[in-house]
C-alpha positions in Angstrom: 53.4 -29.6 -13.5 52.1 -28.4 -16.9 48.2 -28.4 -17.5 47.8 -28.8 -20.7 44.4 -28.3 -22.4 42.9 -30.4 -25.3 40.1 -31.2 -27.7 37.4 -31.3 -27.0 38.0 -30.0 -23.5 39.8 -32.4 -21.9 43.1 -31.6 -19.7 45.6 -33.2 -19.4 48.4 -33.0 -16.6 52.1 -33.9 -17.5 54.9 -34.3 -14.8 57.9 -36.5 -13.8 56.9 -38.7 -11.7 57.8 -37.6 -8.7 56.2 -34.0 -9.2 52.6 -36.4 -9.5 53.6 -38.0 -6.6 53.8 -34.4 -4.5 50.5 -33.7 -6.5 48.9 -36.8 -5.2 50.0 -36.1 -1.6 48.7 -32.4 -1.8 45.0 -33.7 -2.5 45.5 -36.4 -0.4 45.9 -33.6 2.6 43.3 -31.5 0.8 40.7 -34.0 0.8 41.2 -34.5 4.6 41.4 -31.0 5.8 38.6 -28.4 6.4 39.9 -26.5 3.7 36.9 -26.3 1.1 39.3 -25.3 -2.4 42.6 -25.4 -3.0 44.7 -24.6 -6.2 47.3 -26.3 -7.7 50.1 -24.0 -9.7 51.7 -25.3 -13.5 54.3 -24.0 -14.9 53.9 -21.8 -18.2 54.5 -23.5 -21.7 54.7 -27.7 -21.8 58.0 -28.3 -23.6 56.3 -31.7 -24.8 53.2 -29.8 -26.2 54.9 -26.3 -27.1 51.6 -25.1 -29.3 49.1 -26.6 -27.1 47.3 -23.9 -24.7 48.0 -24.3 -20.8 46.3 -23.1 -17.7 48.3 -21.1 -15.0 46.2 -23.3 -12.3 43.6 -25.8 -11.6 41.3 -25.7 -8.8 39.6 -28.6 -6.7 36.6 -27.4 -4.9 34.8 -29.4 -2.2 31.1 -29.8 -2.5 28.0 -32.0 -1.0 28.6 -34.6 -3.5 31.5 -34.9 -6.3 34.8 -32.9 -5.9 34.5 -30.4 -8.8 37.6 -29.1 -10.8 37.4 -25.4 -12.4 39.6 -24.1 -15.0 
């Protein structure tokens, strides 16, 4: 998985299709566990987007209301 970041702040998340599919399950567990973060590792440098910045990891965090993401 690469995380690629873009402008004006968006990310974007590139895979093959079957690495979004593992992705997919992963929340899919995370959101039914007790478990109240989890991060998900990318590789370094997107070959697709080889200037573009990237983050290491992406984290999902559980809250009262909306599932937030952090950077």
């Amino acid at each position: 998985m690469y995380i690629v970041l873009q402008n004006p702040g968006d990310t974007m998340v590139l895979d093959s299709t079957r690495g979004h599919l593992a992705t997919y399950e992963t929340l899919v567990a995370f959101l039914s566990s007790s478990m109240t973060s989890i991060e998900l590792p990318a590789s370094s440098r997107c070959p697709a987007c080889p200037e573009a910045e990237t983050l290491g990891t992406f984290r999902m965090v559980k809250t009262a209301g909306l599932i937030r993401t952090q950077q």
